[in-house]
C-alpha positions as CSV (number, residue, x, y, z in Angstrom):
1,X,141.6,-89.7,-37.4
2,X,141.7,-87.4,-40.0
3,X,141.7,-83.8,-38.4
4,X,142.9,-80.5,-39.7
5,X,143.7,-80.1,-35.7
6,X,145.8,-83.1,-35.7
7,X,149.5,-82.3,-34.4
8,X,150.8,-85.5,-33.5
9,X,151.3,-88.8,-32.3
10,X,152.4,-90.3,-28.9
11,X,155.8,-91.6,-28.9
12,X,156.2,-92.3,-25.1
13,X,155.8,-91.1,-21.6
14,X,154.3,-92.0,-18.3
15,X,151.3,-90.8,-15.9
16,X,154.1,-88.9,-13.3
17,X,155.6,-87.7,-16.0
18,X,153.1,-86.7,-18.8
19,X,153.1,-87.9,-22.2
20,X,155.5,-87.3,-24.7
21,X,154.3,-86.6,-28.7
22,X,156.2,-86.3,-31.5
23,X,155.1,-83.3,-33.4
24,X,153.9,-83.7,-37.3
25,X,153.0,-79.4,-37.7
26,X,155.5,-76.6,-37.3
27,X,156.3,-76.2,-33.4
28,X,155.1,-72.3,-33.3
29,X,151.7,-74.1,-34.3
30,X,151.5,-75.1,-30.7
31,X,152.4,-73.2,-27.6
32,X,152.8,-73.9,-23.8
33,X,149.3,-74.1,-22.4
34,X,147.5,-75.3,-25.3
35,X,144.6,-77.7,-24.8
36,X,145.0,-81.0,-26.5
37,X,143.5,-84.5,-27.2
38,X,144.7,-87.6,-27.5
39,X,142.4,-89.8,-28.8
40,X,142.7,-93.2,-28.1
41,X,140.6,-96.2,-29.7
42,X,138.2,-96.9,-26.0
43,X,139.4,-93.4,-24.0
44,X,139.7,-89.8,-25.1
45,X,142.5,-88.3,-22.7
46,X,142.5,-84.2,-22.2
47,X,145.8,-82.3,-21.1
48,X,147.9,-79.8,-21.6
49,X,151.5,-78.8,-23.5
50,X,153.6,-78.5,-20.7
51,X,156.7,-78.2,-22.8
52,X,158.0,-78.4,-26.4
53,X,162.2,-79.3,-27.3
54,X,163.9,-79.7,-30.3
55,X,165.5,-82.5,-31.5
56,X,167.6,-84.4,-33.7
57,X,168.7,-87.8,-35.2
58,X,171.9,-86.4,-36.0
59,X,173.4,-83.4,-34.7
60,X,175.3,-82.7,-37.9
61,X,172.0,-81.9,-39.5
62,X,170.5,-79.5,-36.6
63,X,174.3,-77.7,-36.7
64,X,174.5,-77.1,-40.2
65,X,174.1,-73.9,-41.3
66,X,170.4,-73.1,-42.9
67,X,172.0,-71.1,-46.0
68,X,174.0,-73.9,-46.7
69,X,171.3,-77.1,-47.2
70,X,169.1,-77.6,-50.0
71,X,166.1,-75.8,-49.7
72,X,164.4,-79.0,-50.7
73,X,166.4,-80.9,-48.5
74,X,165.6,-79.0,-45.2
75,X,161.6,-79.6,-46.1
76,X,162.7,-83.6,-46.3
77,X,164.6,-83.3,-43.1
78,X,162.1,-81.2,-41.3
79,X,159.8,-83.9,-39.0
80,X,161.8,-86.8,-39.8
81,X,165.8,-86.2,-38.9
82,X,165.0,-82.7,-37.1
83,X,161.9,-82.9,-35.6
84,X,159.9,-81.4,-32.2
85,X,158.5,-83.0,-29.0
86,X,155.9,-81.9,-27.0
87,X,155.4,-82.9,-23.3
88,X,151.7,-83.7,-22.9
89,X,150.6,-83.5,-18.8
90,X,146.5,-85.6,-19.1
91,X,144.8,-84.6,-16.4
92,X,141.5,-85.7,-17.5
93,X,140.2,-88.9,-18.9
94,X,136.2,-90.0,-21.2
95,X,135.4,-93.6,-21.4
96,X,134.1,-93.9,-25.1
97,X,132.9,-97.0,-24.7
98,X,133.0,-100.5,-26.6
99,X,132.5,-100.2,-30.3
100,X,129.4,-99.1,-31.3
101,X,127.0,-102.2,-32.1
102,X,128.5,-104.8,-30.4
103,X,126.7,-106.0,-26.9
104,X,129.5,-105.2,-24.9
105,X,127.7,-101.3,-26.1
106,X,124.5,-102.2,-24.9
107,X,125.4,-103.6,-21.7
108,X,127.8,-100.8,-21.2
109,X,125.4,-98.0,-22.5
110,X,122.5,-99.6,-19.9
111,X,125.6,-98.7,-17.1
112,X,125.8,-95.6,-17.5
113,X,122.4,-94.9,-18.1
114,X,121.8,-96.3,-14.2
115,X,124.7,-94.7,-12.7
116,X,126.6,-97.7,-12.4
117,X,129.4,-96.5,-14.4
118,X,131.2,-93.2,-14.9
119,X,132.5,-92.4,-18.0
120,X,134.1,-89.3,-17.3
121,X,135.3,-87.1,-17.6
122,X,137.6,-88.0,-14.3
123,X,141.4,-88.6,-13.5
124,X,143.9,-90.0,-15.6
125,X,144.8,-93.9,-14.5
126,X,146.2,-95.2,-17.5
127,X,147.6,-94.4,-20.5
128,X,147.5,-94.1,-24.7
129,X,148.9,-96.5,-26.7
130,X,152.4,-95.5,-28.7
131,X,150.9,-93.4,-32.2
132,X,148.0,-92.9,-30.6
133,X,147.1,-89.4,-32.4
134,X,146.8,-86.2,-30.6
135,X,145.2,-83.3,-32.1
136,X,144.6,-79.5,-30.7
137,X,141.3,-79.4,-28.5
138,X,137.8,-78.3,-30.6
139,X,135.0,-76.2,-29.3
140,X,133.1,-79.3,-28.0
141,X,136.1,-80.6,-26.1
142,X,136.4,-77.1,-24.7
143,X,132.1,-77.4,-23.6
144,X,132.8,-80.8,-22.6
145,X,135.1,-79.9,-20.0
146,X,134.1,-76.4,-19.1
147,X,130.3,-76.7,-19.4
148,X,128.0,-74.7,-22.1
149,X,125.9,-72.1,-21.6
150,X,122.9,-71.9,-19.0
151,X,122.0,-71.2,-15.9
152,X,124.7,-70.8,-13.3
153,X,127.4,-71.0,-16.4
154,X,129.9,-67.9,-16.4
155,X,132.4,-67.0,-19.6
156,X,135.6,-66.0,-17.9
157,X,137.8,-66.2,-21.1
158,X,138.4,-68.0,-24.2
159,X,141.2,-70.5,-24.7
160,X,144.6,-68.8,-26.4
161,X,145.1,-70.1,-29.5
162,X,141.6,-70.9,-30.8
163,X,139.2,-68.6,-29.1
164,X,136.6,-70.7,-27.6
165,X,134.9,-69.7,-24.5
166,X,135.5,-70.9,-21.3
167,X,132.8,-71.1,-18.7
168,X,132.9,-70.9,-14.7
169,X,130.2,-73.2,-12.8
170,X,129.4,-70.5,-10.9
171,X,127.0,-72.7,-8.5
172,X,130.3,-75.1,-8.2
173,X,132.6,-72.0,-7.7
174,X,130.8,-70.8,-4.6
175,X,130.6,-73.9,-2.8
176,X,134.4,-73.8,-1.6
177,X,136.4,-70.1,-0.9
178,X,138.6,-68.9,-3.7
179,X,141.2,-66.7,-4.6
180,X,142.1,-64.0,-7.4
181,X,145.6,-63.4,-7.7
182,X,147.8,-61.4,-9.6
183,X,150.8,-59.0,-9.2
184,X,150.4,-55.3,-9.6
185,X,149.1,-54.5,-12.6
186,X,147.9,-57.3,-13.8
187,X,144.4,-57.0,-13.6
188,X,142.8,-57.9,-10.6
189,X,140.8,-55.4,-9.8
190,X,138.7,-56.1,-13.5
191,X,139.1,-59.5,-12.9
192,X,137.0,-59.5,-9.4
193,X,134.5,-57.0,-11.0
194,X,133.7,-59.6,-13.7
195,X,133.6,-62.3,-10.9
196,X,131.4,-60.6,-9.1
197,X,129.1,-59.3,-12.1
198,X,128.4,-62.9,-13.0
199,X,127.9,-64.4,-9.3
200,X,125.2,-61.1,-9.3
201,X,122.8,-62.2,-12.3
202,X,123.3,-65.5,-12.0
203,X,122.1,-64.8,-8.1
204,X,123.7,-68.1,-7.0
205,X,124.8,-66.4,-3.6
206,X,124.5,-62.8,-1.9
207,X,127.8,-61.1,-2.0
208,X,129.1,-58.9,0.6
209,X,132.3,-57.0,-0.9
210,X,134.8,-55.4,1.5
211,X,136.1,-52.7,-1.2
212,X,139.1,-50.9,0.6
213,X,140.3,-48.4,-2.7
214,X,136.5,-47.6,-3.7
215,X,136.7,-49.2,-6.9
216,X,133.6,-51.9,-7.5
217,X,130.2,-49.8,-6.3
218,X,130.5,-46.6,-8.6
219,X,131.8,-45.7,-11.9
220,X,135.5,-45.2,-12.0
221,X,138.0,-44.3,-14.9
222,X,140.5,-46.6,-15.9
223,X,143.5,-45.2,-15.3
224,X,145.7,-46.8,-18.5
225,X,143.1,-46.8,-20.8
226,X,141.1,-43.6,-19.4
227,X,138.1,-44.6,-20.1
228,X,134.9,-44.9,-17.7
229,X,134.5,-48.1,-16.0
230,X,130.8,-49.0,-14.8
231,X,130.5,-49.8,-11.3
232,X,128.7,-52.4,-10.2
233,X,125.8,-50.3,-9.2
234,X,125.4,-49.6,-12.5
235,X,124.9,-52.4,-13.3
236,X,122.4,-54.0,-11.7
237,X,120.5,-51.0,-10.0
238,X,119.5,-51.4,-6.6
239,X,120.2,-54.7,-6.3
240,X,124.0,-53.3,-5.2
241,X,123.4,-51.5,-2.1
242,X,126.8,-49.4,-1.5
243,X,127.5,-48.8,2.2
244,X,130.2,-45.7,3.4
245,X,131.4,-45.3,7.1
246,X,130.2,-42.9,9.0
247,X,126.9,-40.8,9.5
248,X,127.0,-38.3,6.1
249,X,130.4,-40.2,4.5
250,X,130.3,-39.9,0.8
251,X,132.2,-42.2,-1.8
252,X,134.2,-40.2,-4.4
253,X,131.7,-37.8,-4.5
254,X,128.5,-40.2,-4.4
255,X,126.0,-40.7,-1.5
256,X,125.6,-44.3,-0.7
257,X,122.6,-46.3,-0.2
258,X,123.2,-46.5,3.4
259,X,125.8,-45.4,6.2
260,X,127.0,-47.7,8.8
261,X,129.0,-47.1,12.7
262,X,130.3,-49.3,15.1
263,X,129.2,-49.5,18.5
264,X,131.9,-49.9,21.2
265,X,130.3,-52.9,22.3
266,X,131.2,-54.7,18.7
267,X,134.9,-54.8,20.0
268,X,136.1,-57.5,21.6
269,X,140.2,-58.1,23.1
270,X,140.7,-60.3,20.0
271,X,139.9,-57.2,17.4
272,X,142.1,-55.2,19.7
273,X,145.3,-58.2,19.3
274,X,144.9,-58.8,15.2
275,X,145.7,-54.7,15.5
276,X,149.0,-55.2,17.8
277,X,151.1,-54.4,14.4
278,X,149.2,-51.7,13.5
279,X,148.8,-50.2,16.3
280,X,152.3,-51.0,17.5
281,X,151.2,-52.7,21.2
282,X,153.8,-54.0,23.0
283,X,153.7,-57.4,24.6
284,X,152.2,-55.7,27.6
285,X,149.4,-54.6,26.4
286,X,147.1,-58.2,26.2
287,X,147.9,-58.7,30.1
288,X,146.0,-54.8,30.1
289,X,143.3,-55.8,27.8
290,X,142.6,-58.7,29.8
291,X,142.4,-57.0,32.9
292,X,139.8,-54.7,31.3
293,X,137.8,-57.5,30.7
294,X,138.1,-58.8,34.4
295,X,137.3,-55.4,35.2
296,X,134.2,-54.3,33.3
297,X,133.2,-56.7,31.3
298,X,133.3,-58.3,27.4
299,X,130.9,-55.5,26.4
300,X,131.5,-52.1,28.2
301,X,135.3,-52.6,28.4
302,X,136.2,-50.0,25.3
303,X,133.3,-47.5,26.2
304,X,134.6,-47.9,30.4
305,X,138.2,-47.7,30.2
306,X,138.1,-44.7,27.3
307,X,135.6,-42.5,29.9
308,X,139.4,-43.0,32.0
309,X,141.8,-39.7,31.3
310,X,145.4,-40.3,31.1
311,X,147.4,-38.1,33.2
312,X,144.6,-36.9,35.3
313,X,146.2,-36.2,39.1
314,X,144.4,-34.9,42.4
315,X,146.9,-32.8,45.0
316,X,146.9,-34.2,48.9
317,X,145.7,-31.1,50.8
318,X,147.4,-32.0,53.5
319,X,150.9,-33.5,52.4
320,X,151.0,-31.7,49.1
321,X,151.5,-34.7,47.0
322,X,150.1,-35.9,44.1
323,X,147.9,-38.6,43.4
324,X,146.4,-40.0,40.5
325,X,142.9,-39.3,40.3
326,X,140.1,-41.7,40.9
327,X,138.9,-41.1,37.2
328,X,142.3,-41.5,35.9
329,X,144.0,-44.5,33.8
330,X,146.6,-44.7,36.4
331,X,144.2,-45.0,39.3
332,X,142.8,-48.1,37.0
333,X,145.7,-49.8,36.8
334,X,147.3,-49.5,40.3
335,X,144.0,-50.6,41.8
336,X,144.0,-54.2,38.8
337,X,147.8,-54.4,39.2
338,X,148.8,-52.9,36.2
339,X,152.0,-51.2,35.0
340,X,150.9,-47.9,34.9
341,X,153.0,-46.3,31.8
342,X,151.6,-49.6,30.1
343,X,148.2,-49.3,30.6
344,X,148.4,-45.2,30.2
345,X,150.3,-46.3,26.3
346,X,147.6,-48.9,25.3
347,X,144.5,-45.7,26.2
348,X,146.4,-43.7,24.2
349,X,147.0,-46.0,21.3
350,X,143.2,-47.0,21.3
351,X,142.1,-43.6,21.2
352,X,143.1,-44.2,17.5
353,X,140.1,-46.1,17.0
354,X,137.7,-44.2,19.6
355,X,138.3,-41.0,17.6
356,X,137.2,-42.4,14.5
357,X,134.1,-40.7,13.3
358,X,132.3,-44.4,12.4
359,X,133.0,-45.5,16.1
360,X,130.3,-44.6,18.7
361,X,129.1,-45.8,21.5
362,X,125.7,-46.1,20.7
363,X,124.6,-46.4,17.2
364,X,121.5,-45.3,15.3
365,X,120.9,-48.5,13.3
366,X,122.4,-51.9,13.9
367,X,125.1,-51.9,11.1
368,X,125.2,-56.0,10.8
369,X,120.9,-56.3,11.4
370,X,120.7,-53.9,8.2
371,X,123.7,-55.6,6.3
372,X,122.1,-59.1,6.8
373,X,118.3,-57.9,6.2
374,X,120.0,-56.5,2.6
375,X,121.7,-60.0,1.8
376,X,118.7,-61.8,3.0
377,X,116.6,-59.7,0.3
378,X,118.2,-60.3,-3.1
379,X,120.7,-57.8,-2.4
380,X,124.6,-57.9,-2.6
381,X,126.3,-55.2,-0.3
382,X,129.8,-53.0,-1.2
383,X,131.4,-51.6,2.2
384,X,133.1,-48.6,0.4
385,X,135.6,-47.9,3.4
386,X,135.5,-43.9,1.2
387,X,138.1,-41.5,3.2
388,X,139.3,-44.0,5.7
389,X,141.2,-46.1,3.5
390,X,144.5,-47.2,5.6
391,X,145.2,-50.5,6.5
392,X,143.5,-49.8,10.6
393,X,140.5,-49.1,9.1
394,X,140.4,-52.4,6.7
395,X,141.4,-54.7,9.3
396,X,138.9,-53.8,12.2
397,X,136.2,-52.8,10.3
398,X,135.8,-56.0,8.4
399,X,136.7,-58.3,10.8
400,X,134.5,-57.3,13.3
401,X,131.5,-57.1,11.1
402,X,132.7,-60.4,9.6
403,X,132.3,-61.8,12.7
404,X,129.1,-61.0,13.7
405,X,127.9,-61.7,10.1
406,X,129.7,-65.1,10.3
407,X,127.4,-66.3,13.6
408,X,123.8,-64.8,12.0
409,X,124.6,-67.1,9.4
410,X,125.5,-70.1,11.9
411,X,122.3,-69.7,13.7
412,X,120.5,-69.5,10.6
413,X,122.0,-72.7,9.4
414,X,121.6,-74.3,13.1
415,X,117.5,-73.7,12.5
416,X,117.5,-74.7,8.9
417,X,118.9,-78.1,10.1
418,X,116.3,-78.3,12.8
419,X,113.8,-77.8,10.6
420,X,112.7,-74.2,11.8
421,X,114.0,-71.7,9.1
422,X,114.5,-72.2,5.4
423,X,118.1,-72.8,4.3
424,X,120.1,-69.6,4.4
425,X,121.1,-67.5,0.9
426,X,124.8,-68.6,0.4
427,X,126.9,-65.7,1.2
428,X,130.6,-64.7,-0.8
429,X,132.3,-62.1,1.4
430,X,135.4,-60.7,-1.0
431,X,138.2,-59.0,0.6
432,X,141.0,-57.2,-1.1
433,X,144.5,-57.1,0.5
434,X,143.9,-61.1,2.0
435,X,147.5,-61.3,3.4
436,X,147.0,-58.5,5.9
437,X,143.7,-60.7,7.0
438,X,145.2,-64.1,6.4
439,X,148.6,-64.2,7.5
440,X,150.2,-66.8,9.7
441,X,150.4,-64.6,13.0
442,X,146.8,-63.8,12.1
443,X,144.9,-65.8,10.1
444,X,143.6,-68.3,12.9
445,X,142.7,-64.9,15.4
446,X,140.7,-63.4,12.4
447,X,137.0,-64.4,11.1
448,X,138.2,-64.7,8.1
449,X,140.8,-67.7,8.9
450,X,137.1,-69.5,10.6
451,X,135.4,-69.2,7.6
452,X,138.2,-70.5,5.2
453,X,138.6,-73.1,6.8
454,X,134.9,-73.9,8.5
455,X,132.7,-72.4,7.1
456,X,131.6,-74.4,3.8
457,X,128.9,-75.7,5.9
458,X,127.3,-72.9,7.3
459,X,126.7,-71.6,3.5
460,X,129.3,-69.1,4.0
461,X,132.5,-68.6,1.6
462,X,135.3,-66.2,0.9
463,X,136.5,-64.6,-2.2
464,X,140.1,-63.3,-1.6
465,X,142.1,-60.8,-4.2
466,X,145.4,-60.3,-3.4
467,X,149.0,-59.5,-5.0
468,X,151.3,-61.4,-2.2
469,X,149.7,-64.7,-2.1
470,X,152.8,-66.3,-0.3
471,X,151.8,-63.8,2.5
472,X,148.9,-66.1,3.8
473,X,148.8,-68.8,5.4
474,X,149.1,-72.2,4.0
475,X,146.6,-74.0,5.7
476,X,144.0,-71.1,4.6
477,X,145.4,-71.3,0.8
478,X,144.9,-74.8,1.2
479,X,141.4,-74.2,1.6
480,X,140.7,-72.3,-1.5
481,X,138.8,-74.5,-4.1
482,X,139.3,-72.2,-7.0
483,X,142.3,-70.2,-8.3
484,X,142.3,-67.3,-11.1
485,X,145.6,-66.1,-11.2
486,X,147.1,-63.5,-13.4
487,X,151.3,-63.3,-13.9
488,X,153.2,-63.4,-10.9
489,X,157.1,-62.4,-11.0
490,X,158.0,-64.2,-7.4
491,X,158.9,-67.4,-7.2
492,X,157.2,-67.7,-3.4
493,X,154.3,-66.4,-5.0
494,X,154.0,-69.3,-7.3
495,X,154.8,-71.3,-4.8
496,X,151.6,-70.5,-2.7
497,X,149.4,-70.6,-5.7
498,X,149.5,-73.7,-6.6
499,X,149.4,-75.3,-2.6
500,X,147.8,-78.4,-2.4
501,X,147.6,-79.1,-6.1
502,X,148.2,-82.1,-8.3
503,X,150.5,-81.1,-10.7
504,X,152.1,-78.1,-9.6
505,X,155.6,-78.7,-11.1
506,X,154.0,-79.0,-14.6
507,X,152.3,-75.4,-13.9
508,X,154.7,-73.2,-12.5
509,X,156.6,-72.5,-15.8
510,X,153.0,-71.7,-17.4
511,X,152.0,-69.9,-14.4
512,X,155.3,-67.5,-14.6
513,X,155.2,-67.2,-18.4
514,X,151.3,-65.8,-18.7
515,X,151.6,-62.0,-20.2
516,X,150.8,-59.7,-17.5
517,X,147.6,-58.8,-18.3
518,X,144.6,-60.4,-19.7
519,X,146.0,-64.1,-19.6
520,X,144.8,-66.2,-16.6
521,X,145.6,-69.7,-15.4
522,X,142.2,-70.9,-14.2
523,X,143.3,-73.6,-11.2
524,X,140.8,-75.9,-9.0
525,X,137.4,-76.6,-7.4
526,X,135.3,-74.4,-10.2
527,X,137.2,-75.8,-13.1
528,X,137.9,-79.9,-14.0
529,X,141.5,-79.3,-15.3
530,X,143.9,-76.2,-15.1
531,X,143.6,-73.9,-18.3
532,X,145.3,-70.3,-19.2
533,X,142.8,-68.4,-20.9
534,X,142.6,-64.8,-22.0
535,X,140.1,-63.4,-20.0
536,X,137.3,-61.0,-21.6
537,X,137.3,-57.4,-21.2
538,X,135.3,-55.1,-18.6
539,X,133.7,-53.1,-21.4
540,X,130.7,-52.7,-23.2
541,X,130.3,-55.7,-24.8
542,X,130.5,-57.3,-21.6
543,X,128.3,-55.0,-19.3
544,X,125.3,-55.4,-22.1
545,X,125.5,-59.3,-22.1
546,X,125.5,-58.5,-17.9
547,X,122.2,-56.8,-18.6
548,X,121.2,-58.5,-21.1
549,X,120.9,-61.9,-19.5
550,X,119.2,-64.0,-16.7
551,X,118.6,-62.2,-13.1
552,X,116.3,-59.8,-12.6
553,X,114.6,-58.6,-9.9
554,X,115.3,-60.1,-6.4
555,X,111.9,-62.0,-5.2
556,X,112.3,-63.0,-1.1
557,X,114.5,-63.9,1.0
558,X,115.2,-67.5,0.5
559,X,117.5,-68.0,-1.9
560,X,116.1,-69.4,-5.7
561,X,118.3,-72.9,-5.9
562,X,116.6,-75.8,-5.1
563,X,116.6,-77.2,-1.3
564,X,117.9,-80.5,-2.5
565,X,120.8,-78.7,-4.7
566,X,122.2,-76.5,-1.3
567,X,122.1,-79.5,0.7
568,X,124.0,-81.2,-1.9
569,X,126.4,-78.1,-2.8
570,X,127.7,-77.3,0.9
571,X,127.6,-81.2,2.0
572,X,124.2,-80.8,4.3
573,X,121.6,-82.9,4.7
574,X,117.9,-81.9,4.1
């Protein structure tokens, strides 16, 4: 091979632990993360430079002072007595073939052309031979890998060194949930709008964004740069309907498209338990909450027990005593065999939620019938949570309208597979601040934990953006196909990142060394091999390629991929 991208050649190594290439360029040619090839006479194998060390024949010559040696001696030294290694980790592997012209070409050629053989690119099960030359990775390697442009395709980034673009298989990337992750600072925010930009004009699924700080419907202002940031109403139109709590709630100055409220029906024990922190119930309160189900029932408890007044007394005419009154929360509880104070302290800690403006008992439009009828349409949907942006807010008002959401799209699913409805739209619900959602304590209590981890099948998926990702739980973590992370400084952080994946410990010391902004490491389901990249700026190059390109108008409600392709995408049969 004969390559101006050559770098090396393979002097050793193993599949556990990677490959190891004796370096024939100056080291700071090559950096940690870079995409190489090693291309072998029958396989090409793809990885990544994992590490690079210094080394010597002699230690007498890497000691010596440089002011000291021959200029002209150094050069001669240089590769052959001092030279550089580089640890190569292959994580992908293309069957070339037999040599071109021989049968063994044409019978293997005629394989491959029935499906009898794959060659590639898939996992690594063997290995180069020794001087088997490796060279830096080319723009076709790059397409190879991470797809060329079309339909469904997404540029993300470009690799580090050389600048060639990297693509997200969108259609791939919403099959399984996934994460954006990053500390503060790092990007995230931009990252998701991009995300989300490209899932919206490629239209491979309806997305339903839970945006707590107000940041992805309307233009903002970039608060480093301070420069306007489109929202992503402005970019595509009304096919972004923005939503705001509350009859006549505005969004930093905007009116939305469309106001929503909760009934007190919507509320079940459960939305009442993922609040116990919040809220700061005491152990008592579920044996209460209970009891008010026993005693109303699952869908009048809220609206039954807050028509109760605390404190409310009545004065024996006769004996001068005083009584709770029949109306009263204490009357309640001594007649269901409830501690009094306890049930008196749970009214008054739920009033927090009864007083909210959005919560009423009954409400003029169905908030999840007019969310759904949106997503069913061709539209994607922003909840801008506007003034009521604490963390009560965020949790009840998207888990309860995830919930509901979550079993519209089950019954939908349950009559496309009887044959009675077309195949739901796929559905990406993002939600910022996951490990208040997805927590240990909470994660299995809150829709969100049911959809990470069941819900590929009902054509439902999540898109989570958080800065703590050690705060959720592993089992959901362990769910997520795809991973764009930014820099993280913890180590548990890193940790929780890279759950479940094959070779983590290769990883974590590119994850923790990425520059803490614009350089991601792509990880997972939507990409074959893990890949930093620096990811492209939310500006406006990028929002007139979002308008420039593919997805228009929506058409109807059923969703434009191909019957055949969903059934294949979310593992369903037609």
């Amino acid at each position: 091979m004969n390559s101006p991208d050559l770098i090396g050649y393979v002097i050793g190594g193993g599949l556990r632990e990677g490959l190891h290439i004796r370096l024939t360029v100056p080291a700071d040619r090559v950096q940690e993360g870079s995409f190489v090839v090693c291309e072998g006479d029958r396989f090409r194998y793809y990885g990544l430079v994992t590490d690079l060390q210094l080394g010597a024949t002699d230690p007498r010559f890497a000691d010596e002072e440089r002011d000291r040696m021959q200029t002209a001696l150094a050069r001669e030294l240089l590769g052959t007595t001092m030279f550089t290694t580089l640890a190569m980790y292959p994580t992908l592997i293309m069957d070339k073939g037999p040599e071109f012209g021989t049968p063994e070409r044409a019978s293997w050629e005629e394989r491959v052309e029935r499906n009898q053989e794959n060659p590639g690119p898939k996992p690594v099960k063997t290995v180069p031979a020794h001087r088997t030359e490796v060279r830096l990775a080319d723009e076709a390697d790059v397409a190879e890998i991470f797809g060329k442009d079309g339909a469904g395709m997404f540029t993300i980034g470009r690799t580090i060194e050389q600048q060639y673009p990297v693509r997200l298989d969108l259609k791939k990337f919403v099959q399984r949930s996934s994460g954006i992750f990053g500390a503060t600072g790092t990007g995230k925010s931009f990252l998701t709008r991009m995300v989300l930009a490209g899932l919206m004009r490629e239209d491979v699924a309806a997305a339903l964004v839970f945006d707590m700080h107000n940041e992805y419907g309307f233009d903002d202002i970039d608060a480093d740069q301070e420069v306007n940031v489109k929202g992503l109403q402005s970019l595509f139109g009304s096919r972004v309907q923005v939503a705001a709590l509350g009859r006549g709630a505005m969004v930093r100055g905007h009116s939305p498209d469309f106001t929503l409220e909760l009934a007190l029906s919507d509320f079940n024990i459960g939305d009442i338990r993922l609040l116990a922190e919040t809220l700061n119930l005491t152990d008592t309160a579920d044996v209460t909450l209970n009891a008010l189900v026993r005693s109303f029932d699952e869908k009048s408890w809220f609206a039954e027990f807050m028509k109760l007044e605390p404190g409310a007394m009545v004065i024996d005419p006769d004996s001068g005593k005083q009584y709770p009154a029949p109306n009263s929360v204490a009357a309640w509880a001594r007649n269901n065999n409830i501690h009094e104070k306890a049930a008196e302290a749970l009214h008054r800690r739920l009033a927090l939620i009864h007083d909210r403006s959005y919560v009423v008992e009954k409400p003029a439009v169905d908030a999840v019938a007019a969310i759904v009828d949106k997503l069913e349409n061709g539209r994607h949907v922003i909840l801008s949570f506007g003034e009521y942006d604490n963390e009560l807010d965020y949790l009840l008002v998207s888990n309860i309208l995830t919930r509901r959401i979550r079993q519209k799209w089950v019954n939908k699913t349950e009559a496309y597979k009887g044959k009675r409805e077309p195949a739901p739209r796929p559905l990406l619900i993002a939600i910022e601040e996951a490990h208040k959602l997805l927590s240990p304590q909470l994660s299995s209590q809150t829709a969100f934990g049911t959809i990470a981890r069941e819900m590929r099948k009902y054509f439902v998926t999540l898109l989570v953006v958080d800065q703590r990702p050690s705060g959720i739980d592993d089992e959901v973590m362990s769910q997520l196909g795809t991973r764009i992370t930014g820099w993280l400084g913890d180590e548990d952080d890193i940790r929780a990142v890279l759950t479940g994946l094959a070779g983590r410990d290769k990883l974590r010391g590119m994850l923790a060394r990425l520059q803490e902004k614009e350089e991601v490491l792509l990880l997972g389901w939507g990409v074959k091999m893990p890949i930093p990249v620096k990811s492209r700026r939310y500006d406006d190059k990028f929002y007139a390629e979002i308008k420039g390109k593919r997805g228009s108008e929506p058409s109807s409600n059923e969703s434009e991929i191909p019957l055949d392709e969903l059934n294949e995408m979310f593992g369903l049969s037609s």
